[in-house]
N, C-alpha and C positions, 0 to 999 in steps of 0.2 A: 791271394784271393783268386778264386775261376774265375772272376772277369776279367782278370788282368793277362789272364794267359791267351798266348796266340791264337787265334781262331785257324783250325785247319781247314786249307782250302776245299770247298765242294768241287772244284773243277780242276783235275791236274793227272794231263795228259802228254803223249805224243805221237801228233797225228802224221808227221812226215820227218824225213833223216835222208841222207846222202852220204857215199863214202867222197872223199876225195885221194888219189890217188899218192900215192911215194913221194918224194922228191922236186913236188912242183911248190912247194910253199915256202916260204923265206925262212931261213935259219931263225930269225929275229925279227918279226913283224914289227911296221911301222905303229907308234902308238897316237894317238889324237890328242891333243894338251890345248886347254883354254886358259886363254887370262882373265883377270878378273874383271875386268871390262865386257871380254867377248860373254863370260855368265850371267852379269850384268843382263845383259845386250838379251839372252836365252829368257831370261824371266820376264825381260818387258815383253816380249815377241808371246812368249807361254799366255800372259795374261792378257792382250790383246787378242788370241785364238779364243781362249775362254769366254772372252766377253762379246764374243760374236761380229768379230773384223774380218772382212772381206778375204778368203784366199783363194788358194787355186782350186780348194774341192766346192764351193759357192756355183752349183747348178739351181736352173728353175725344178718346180714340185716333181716333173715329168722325167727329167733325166737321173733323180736321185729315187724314185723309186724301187729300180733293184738292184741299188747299191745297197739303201736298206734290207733290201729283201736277203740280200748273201749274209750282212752281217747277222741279221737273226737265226742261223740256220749253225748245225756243228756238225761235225766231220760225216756223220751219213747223210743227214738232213740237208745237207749244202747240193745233195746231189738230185734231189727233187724238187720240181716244177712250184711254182709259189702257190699253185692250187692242191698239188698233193701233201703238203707239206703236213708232218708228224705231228698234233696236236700234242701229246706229250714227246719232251723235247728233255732229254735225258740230260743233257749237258746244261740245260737253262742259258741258251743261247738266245730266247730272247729279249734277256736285258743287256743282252751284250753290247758295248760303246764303246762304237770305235771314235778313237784322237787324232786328229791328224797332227802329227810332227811337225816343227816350225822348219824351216830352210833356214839349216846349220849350215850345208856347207861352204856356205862363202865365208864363213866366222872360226872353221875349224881351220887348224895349223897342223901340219906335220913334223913333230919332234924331231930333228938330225940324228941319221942310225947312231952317229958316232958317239951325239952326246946319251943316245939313249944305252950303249955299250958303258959305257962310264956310269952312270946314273945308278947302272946294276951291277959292278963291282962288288960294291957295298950289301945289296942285298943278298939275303938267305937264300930267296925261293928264283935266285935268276936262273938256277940251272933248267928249271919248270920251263920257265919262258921263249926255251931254246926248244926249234922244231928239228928235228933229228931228216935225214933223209931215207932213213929206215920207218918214219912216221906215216901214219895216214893220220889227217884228220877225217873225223866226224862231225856231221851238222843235224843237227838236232832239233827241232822246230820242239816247242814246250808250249803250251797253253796252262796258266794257272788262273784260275779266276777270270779277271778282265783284260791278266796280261798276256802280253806274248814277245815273245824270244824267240830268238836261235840261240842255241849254245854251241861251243865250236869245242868240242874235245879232242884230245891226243890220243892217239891206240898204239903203242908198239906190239906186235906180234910178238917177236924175239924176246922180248925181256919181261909181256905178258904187262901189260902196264896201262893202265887208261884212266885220264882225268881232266878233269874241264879247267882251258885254256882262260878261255874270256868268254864274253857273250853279249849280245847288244838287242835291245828292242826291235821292235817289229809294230809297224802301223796297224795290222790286225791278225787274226786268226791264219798261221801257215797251213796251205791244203799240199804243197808241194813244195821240191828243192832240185835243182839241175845244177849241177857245176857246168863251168865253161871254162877252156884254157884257151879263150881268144880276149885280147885287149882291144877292143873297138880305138883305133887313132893311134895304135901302137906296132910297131914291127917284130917285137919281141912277147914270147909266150904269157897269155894272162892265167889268173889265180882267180875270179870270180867264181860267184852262184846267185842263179836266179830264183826267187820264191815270190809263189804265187800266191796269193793270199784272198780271201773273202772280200779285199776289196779289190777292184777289177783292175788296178793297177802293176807292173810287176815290176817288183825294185829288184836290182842288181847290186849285188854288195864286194865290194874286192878283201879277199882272203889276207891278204898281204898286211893289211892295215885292222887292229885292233882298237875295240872300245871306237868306234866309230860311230857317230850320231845319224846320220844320213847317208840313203844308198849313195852308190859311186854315180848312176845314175840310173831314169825310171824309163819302164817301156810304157807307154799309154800315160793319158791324161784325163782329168775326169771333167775336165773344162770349168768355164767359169762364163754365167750368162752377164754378172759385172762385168767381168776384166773383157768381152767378148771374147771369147776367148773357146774354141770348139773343142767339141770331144774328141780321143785320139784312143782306138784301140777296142777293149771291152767295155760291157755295160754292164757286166754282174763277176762273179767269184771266179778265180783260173782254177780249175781242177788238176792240171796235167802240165810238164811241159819238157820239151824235148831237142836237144843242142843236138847239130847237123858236126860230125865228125870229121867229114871232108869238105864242106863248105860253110868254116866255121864262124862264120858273119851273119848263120842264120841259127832260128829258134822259133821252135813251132810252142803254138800256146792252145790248148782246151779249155772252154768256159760253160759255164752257167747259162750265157746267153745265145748258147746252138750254134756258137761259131770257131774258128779255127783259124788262127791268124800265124801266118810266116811273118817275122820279126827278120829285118833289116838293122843288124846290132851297132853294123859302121853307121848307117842314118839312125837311128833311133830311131825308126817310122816300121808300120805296118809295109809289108809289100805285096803280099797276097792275102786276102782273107774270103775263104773259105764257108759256106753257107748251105751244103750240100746238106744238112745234118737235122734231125725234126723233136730234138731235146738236148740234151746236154752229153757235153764232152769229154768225157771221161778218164780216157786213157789216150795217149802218144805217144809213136814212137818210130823214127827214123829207122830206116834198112842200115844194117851193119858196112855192106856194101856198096847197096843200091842206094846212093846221095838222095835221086830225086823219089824214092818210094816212102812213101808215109803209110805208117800201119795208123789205125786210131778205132776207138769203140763208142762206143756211144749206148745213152739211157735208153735209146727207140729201138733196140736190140738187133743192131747191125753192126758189123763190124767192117768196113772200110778202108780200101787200101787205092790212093791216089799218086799220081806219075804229077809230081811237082813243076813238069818243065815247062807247060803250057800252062799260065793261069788262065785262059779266054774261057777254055773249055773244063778246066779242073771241077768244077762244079757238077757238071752233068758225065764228064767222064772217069769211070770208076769199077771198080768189082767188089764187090759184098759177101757177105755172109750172114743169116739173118738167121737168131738166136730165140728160146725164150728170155724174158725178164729186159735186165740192163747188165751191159757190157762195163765192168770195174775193172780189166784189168789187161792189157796186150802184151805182147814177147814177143819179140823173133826169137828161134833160136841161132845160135851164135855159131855153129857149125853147118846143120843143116838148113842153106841160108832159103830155100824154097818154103819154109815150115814156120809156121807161129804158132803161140795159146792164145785161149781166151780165157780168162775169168769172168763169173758172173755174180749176180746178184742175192741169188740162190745156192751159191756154192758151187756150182759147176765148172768142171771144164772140156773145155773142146779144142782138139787139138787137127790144125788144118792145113794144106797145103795152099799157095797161093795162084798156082797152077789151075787147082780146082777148082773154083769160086763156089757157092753156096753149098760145100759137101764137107763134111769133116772128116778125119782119117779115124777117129773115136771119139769117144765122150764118156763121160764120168761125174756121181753126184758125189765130190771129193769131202765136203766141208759141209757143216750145218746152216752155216751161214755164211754171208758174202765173202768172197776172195777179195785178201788185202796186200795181197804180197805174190809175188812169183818169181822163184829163181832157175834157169839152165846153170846148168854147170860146163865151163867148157873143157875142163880134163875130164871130166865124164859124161860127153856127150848125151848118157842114156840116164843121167842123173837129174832131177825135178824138185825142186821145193815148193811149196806154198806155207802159207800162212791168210789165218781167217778171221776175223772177229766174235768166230767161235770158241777161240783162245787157244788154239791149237795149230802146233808146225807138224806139218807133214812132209817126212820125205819118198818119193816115189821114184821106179823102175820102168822106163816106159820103152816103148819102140814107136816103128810108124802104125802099128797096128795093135798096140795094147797097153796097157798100162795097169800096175802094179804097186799098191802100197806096201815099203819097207819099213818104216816106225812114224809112228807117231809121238808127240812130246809137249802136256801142257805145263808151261814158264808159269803160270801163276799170276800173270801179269794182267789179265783179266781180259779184254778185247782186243784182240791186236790191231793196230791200227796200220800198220806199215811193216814191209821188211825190206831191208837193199843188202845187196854182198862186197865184198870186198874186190877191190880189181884186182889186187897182186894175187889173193887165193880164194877160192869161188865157194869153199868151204865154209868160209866165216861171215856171218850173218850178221846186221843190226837191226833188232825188232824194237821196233816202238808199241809202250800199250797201256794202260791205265792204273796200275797197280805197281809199289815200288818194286824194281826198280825203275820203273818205267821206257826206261832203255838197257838193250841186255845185247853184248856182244858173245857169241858163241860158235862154235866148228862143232859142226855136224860130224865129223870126222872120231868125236867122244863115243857117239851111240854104236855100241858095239854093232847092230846089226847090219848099220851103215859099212861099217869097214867090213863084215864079211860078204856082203852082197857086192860089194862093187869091188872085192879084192884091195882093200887102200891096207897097207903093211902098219902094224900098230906103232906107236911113238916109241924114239928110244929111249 
């Protein structure tokens, strides 16, 4: 009968993705095993949440209102003000309900590699479960209906191969994903990613460890006026966020609530927060070189670059660039380390020296609609990607004084919501967007005109 058959989701998408690089992830991740006691334990706790017992997200009417406000909003919508917000709401983001997860992890167990080696003898699909160090994973943020996931897939390049690993929930709607290879309380290299999500919280998840109920652990708190218990961090949706590469105990966060918070990863505590800012935060992104330089953009159409070393004065001290629209998207580039993009709202880009402050080196109305993506390429310094939610990848030819589209290519995938590349080769793309397949990994390296414009020798 039709009613018996599956109802296809209205909502299923992917609003954000991350590569993670070669070699940093465990041959055999750790897997999470419950006893039947500790599941036990999960459903009195489930049912207790449901039936409205005190926890730690329990604020008075004032602190939870825009917490609600981020949860009703979807991937464009999140990035406007609770006054401007889109009466039609494409995604039906305002029935969306968020859960909050019980605190697993004092109740989860880590399986011994060794018995877990043993366990998959036996199994078919254990050669699957082995991460190669020719692997990157990909992280994949998924929205289907009222759920949400990460999914954590395999890519090998070489043997041309990509398929999903595991995957684990998510307290609400992913807006972002940052990997991190620092262990907060560790000496040795971590395997994390942070994602920031519609609720103002940002969980930290370690890579290492599969089917995992609960992050490793949370930056911010949303307090609790029972427990007395104060607020720690944001008040609304993270937008953006951005792991400090030479001082890697730090991580910058963009929100909803017009602030900008330096994360202290060894304390779990805010260290500097940021307030310079007269709407929401968009885009971040640390100097390649320059530790204490923050690029970041903003909905008020500036774009902002702050010397992290003095908080006293970080607030008032600064150089700008003032834009039309909203600022969706920042880059340095990775060569010419004096130089960034902007993306906007409108589709534009401006491309500018930091040198200069409010003067652009050009400009371009590249996209019909807002930039969701931007890639440098570092073996070809003069090589540009974008991607739009106009559903279209652009690749572009540019200098410091002009810029040139060389092909253009719509996936079919319908709005793009995201694009990141690859660290090992700057070629290969993962775009996320609403239409199967909804993640699409591809080398621009295919489009003939790519390889004769920038000289790239064709495959053997």
């Amino acid at each position: 009968m039709d009613g018996d058959a599956p109802q296809e989701p209205t909502i299923d998408f992917v609003p954000a993705l991350c590569f993670v690089p070669r070699g940093v992830t465990k041959e055999r991740p750790e897997k999470v095993a419950l006893s039947r006691n500790e599941l036990e334990k999960i459903i009195k706790d489930a049912k207790e949440q449901l039936g409205g017992g005190d926890g730690d997200g329990d604020n008075d009417d004032n602190d939870t209102d825009n917490e609600n406000n981020a949860n009703n909003m979807d991937v464009d919508d999140v990035r406007n003000t609770n006054e401007n917000n889109d009466p039609n709401d494409e995604f039906n983001f305002d029935n969306y309900e968020q859960e909050e997860q019980g605190n697993l992890a004092s109740i989860a167990t880590i399986v011994n590699a060794d018995q877990q080696i043993a366990d998959e003898d036996n199994d078919s699909e254990a050669e699957d479960e082995i991460i190669k160090s020719t692997d990157n994973l990909i992280l994949v943020g998924h929205v289907q209906d009222d759920a949400a996931s990460m999914e954590v897939w395999v890519f090998n390049q070489d043997e041309e191969s990509l398929y999903t690993h595991h995957d684990f929930l998510l307290p609400s709607f992913p807006l972002c994903i940052e990997w991190m290879n620092h262990d907060p309380g560790s000496s040795s290299a971590g395997n994390l990613c942070a994602i920031g999500c519609m609720d103002p919280v940002i969980t930290v998840w370690d890579l290492d460890i599969q089917d995992s109920l609960e992050p490793a652990f949370k930056l911010g708190s949303k307090g609790s006026r029972k427990k007395n218990k104060p607020r720690i961090g944001h008040m609304d949706a993270v937008l953006d966020l951005s792991w400090n590469r030479e001082y890697e105990h730090i991580i910058a966060s963009g929100s909803v609530d017009k602030t900008l918070i330096l994360w202290d990863l060894d304390e779990g505590e805010p260290h500097t927060t940021i307030t310079a800012f007269k709407n929401k935060v968009q885009s971040v992104e640390f100097h390649g070189t320059e530790a204490q330089t923050l690029l970041t953009g903003c909905a008020d159409g500036l774009v902002r670059i702050f010397d992290c070393r003095d908080p006293e004065i970080i607030n008032t001290s600064f150089i700008k660039w003032k834009i039309n629209g909203e600022v969706e998207k920042v880059l340095w580039h990775p060569t010419e380390t004096h130089n960034f993009i902007i993306g906007t709202n409108d589709g534009s880009l401006h491309y500018a020296d930091k040198r200069r402050p409010d003067s652009f080196l050009w400009s371009l109305k590249a996209h019909e609609e807002e930039i969701s993506g931007v890639c440098f390429n570092a073996q070809k310094p003069n090589l540009l990607t974008t991607s739009s939610t106009d559903g279209v990848l652009k690749v572009w030819n540019f200098s410091t004084s002009k810029i040139d589209e060389v092909h253009s290519h719509d996936f079919e995938m319908g709005r793009l919501q995201c694009m990141k590349q690859c660290p090992e080769d700057p070629y290969t793309l993962a775009l996320g967007g609403e239409k199967p397949p909804r993640c699409r990994i591809y080398n621009i390296k295919n489009f003939e005109t790519v390889r004769r414009v920038f000289d790239i020798p064709d495959a053997i």
